[in-house]
C-alpha positions as CSV (number, residue, x, y, z in Angstrom):
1,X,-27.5,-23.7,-14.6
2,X,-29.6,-26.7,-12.7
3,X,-29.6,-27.9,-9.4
4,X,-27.7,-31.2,-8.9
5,X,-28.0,-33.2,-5.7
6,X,-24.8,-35.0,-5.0
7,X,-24.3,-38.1,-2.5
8,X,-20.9,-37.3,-1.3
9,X,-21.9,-33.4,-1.1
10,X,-24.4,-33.7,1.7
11,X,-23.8,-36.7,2.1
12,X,-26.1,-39.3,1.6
13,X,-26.8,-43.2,1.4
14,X,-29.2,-45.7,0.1
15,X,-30.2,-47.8,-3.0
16,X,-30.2,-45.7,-6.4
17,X,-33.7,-45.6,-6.9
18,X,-34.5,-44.3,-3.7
19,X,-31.8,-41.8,-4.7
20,X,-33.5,-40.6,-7.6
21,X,-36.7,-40.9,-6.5
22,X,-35.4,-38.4,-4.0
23,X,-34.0,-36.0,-6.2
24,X,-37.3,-35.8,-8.6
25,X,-39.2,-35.1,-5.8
26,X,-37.6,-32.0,-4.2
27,X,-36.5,-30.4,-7.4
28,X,-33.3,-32.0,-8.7
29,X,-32.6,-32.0,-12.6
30,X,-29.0,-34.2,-12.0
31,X,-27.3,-36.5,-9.8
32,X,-23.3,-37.0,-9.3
33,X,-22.3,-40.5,-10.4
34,X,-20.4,-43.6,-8.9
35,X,-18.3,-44.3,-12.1
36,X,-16.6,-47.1,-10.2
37,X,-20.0,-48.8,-9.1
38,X,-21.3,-47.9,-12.9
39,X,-18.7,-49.6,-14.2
40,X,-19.0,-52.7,-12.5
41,X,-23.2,-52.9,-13.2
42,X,-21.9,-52.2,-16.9
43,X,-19.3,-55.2,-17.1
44,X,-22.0,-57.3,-15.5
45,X,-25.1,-55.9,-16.8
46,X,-24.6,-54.1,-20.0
47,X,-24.2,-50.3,-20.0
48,X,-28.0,-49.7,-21.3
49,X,-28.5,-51.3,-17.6
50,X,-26.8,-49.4,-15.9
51,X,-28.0,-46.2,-16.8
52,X,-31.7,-47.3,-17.3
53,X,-32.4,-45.1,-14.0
54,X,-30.7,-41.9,-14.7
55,X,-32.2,-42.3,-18.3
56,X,-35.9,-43.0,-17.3
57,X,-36.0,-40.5,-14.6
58,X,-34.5,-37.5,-17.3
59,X,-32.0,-36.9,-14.5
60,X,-28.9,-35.2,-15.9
61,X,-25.3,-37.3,-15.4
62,X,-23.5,-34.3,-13.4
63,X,-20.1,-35.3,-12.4
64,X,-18.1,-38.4,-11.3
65,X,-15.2,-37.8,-8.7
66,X,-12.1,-38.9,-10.3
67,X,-10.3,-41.6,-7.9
68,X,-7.0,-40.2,-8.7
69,X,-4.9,-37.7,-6.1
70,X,-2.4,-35.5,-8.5
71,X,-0.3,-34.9,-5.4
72,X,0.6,-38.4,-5.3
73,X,3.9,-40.7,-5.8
74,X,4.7,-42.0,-8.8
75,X,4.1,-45.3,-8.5
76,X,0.5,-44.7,-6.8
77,X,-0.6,-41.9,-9.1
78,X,0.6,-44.3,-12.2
79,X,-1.3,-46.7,-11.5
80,X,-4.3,-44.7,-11.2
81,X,-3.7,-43.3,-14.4
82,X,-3.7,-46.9,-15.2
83,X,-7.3,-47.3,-14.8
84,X,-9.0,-43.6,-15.9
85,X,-8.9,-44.6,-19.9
86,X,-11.7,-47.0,-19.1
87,X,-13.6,-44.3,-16.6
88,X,-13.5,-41.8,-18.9
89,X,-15.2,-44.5,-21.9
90,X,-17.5,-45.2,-19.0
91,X,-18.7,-41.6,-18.4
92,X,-19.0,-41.2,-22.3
93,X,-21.6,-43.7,-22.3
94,X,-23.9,-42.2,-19.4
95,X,-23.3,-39.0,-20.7
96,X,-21.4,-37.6,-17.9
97,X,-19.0,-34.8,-18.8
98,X,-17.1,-33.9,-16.1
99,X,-14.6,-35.3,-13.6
100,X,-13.8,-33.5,-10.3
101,X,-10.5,-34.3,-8.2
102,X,-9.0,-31.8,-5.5
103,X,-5.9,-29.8,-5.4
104,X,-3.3,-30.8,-2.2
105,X,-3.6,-27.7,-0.5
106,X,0.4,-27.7,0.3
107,X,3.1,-30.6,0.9
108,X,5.8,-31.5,2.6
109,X,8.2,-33.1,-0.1
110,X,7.2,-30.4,-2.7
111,X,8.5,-26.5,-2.7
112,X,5.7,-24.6,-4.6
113,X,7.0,-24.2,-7.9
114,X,7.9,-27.9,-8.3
115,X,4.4,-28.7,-7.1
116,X,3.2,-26.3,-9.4
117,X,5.1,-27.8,-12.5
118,X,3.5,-31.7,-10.7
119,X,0.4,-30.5,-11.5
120,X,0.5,-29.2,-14.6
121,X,2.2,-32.2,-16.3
122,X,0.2,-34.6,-15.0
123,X,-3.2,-32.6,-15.9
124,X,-1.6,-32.4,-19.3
125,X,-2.0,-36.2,-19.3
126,X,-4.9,-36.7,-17.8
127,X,-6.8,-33.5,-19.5
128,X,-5.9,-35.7,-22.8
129,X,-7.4,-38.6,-21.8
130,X,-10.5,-37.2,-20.8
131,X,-10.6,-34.4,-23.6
132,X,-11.2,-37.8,-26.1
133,X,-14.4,-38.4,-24.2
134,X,-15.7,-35.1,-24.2
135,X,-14.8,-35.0,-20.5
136,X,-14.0,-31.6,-18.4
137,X,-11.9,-32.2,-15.4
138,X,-12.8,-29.6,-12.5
139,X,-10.4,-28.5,-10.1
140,X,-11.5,-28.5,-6.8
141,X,-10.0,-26.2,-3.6
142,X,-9.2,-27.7,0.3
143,X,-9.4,-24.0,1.6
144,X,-9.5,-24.8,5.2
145,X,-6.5,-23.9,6.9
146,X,-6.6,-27.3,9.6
147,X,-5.3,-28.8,6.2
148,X,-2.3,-26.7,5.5
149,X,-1.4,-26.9,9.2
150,X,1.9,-28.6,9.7
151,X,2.9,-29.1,5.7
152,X,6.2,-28.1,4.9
153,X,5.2,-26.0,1.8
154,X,1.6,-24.1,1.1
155,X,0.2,-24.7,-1.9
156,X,-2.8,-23.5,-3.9
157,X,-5.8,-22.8,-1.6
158,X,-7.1,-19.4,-3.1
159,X,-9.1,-19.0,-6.4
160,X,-6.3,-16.7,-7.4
161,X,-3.5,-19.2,-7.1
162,X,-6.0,-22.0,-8.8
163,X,-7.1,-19.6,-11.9
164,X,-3.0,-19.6,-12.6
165,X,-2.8,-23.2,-12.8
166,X,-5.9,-24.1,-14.5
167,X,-4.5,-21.4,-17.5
168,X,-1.1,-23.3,-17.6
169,X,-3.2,-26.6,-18.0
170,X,-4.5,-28.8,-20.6
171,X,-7.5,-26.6,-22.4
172,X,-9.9,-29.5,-20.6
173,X,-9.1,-28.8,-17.0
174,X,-11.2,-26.3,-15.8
175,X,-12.0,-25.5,-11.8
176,X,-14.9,-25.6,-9.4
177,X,-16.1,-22.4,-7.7
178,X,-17.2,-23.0,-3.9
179,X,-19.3,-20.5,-1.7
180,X,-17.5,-22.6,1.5
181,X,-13.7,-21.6,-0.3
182,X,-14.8,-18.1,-1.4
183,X,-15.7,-17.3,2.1
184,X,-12.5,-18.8,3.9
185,X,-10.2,-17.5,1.0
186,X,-11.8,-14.1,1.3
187,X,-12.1,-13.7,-2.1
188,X,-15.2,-11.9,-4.3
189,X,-17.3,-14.2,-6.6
190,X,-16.0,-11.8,-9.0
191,X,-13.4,-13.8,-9.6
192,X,-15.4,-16.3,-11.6
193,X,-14.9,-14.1,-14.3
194,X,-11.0,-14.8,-14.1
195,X,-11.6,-18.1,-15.5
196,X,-10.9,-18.9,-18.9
197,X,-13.5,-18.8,-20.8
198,X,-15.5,-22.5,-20.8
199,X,-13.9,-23.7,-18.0
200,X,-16.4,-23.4,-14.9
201,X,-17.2,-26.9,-14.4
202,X,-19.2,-27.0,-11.4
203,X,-20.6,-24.6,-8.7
204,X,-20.8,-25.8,-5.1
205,X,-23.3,-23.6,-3.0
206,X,-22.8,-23.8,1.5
207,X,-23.1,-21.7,4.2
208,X,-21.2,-20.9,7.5
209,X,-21.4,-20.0,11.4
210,X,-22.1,-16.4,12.0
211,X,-20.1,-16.7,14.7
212,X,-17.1,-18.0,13.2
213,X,-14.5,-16.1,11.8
214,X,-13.7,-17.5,8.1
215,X,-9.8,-17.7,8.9
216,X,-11.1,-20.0,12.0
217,X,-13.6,-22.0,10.1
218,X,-12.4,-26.3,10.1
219,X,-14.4,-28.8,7.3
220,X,-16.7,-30.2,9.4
221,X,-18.7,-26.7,10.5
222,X,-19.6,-26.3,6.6
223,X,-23.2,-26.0,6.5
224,X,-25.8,-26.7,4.1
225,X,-26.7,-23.4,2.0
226,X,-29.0,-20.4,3.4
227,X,-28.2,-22.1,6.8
228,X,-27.1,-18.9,8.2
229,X,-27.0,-16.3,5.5
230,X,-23.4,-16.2,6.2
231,X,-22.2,-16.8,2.7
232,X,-23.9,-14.6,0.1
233,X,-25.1,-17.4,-2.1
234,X,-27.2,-15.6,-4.4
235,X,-24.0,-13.3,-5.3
236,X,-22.3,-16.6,-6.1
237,X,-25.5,-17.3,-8.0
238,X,-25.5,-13.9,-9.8
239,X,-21.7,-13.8,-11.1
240,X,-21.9,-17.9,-12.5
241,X,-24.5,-16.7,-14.5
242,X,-23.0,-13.9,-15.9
243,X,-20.6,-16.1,-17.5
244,X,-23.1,-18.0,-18.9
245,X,-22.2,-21.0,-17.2
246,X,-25.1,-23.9,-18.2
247,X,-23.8,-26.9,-15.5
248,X,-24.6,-28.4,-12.4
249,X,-24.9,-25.8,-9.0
250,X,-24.9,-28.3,-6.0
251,X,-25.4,-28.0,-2.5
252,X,-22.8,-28.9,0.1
253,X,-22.5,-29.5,3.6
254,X,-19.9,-31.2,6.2
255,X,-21.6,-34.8,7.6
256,X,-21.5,-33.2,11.4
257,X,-24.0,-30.4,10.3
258,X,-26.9,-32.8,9.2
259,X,-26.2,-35.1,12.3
260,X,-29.4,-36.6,13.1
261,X,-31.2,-35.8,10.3
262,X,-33.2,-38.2,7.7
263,X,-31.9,-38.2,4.4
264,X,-35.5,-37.4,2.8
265,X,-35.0,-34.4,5.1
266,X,-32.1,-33.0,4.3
267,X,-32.8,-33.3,0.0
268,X,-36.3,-31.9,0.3
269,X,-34.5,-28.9,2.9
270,X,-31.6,-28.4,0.1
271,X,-34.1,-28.7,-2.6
272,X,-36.1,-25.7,-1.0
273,X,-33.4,-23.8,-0.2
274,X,-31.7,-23.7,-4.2
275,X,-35.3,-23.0,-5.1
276,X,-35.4,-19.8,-2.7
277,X,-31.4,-18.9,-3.8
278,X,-32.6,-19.5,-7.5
279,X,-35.9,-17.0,-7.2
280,X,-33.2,-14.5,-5.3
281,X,-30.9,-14.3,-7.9
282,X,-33.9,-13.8,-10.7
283,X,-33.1,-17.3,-12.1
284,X,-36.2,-18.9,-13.7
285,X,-37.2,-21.7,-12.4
286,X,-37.8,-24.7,-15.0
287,X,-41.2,-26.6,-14.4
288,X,-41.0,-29.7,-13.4
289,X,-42.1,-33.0,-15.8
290,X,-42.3,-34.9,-12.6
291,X,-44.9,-34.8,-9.9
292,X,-43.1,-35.5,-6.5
293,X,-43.7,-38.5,-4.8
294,X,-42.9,-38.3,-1.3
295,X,-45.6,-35.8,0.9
296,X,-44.3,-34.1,3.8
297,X,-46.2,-36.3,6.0
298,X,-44.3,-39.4,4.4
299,X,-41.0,-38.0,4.3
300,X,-41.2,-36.8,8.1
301,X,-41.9,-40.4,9.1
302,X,-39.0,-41.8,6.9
303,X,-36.7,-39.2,8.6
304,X,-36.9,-41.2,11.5
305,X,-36.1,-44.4,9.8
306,X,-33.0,-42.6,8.1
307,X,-31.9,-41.0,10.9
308,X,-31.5,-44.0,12.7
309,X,-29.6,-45.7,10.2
310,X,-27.5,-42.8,9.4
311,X,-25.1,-41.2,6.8
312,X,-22.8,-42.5,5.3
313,X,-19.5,-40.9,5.7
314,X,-18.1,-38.4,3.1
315,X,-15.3,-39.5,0.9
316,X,-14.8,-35.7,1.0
317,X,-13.3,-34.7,4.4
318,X,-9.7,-35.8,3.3
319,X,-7.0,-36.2,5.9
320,X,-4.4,-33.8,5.6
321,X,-1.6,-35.6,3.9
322,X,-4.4,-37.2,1.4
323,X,-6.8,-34.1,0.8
324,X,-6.6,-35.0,-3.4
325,X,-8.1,-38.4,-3.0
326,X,-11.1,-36.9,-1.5
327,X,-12.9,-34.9,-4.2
């Protein structure tokens, strides 16, 4: 496993090399990528351009969030469809090798098993298209309840319910396991070991209120990991390694938590706390090739420079009746 600092999953803004200067210096061995903005440097530029930073940084491609939302109308999801061969070529060239796109967490249109039946065609056709890549597409899970409220039909929202559609699907469609949707779901991190074997694709690591129930718990009070000590992270940690699972372990937190914080902040805090989780859970820590730029005195000044211009908003809090779109 390595520690992968994603834009969307804290989230973050600013030019790419500040990005990755960022993520060298507090501890980061990948980065999520924008395959759409990649794409378009790579039409214009050449793709040897437009990965010249990931490359000469050593900075591992992670994961690009697939702009397509399964729970979609024809037409609409189609058309996306339209539009991944070329993504998935893309994420060949920089290396990437996996794709991440949510599950709708219920509908109003769909009963469960026909939703059920949705999903698995059209991850049959979209796990072919990225399998010819060398692409894994990771399933991710809108646990909170705020976005089941209201729907017609529940759908998948549980690891349990997720593990049975990822072993009907297409042998390249494998899911994400989330601390945040452990917690809510109740569920162990034993479950991990449910998965078909291969098919972890990412970890996502966060933590909660103490004083919050999980049943009670909305998007926006998800908290950066070791926050609280809410979530038993290193657990998480523990059982993802016992499958041998090699990929990217990434920190997440909801855009209201880090209100008022610098970005330099908020990677060097995450940094330091997947180091601590990683010592916890008797990972070994990989020394780093790269001797960190920013001082503490530097990035505490830049905080306030950052913190003025603020985050950018996270394409991941999805609105109830688009949750897919979001991951």
């Amino acid at each position: 496993m390595y520690r992968n600092l994603s834009t969307v999953g804290l989230p973050l803004s600013g030019r790419p090399s500040e990005l990755i200067e960022l993520a060298l210096s507090f501890g980061f061995d990948g980065m999520d990528i924008d395959i759409l903005d990649f794409c378009q440097q790579a039409e214009i530029y050449g793709v040897n351009h437009a990965r010249r930073l990931m490359v000469s940084a050593r900075l591992k491609a992670s994961a690009m969030h697939l702009p397509v939302a399964l729970h979609a109308d024809e037409a609409t999801f189609a058309a996306q469809v339209e539009g991944l061969p070329k993504l998935f070529e893309m994420a060949e060239a920089t290396e990437c090798t996996r794709a991440i796109t949510s599950v709708a967490p219920g509908s109003d249109e769909h009963a469960f098993k026909d939703f059920f039946e949705l999903h698995r065609t059209r991850l049959d056709t979209i796990g072919g298209m990225a399998a010819k890549h060398g692409v894994q597409i990771g399933l991710a899970l809108i646990p909170e309840a705020e976005h089941r409220a209201g729907l017609a039909h529940q759908f998948i929202h549980t690891y349990e319910g997720l593990i049975g559609l990822i072993a009907t699907a297409h042998e390249a469609v494998g899911g994400v396991v989330d601390s945040w949707a452990l917690h809510l779901s109740g569920e162990s991190p034993s479950v991990i070991s449910q998965l078909p074997a291969g098919r972890l694709v990412e970890v996502r690591l966060s933590d909660a209120p103490a004083d919050v129930a999980a049943g009670e718990l909305i998007a926006n009070q998800r908290m950066m990991p070791g926050e609280t000590g809410t979530i038993d992270n290193v657990a998480v940690l523990q059982a993802t390694n016992s499958v041998g699972f090699e990929g990217p372990v990434t920190p997440w937190a909801a855009r209201a938590t880090l209100k008022g914080t610098g970005r330099e902040r908020i990677v060097r805090r995450a940094g330091e706390r997947l180091e601590t989780l990683w010592k916890d859970a008797g990972l070994p820590i990989v020394p780093r090739w790269f001797a960190p730029a920013i001082e503490e005195a530097e990035a505490d000044a830049a905080d306030a420079d950052s913190a003025a211009e603020g985050s950018s908003p996270s394409s991941e809090a999805p609105a109830k009746a688009e949750p897919a779109a979001a991951s």
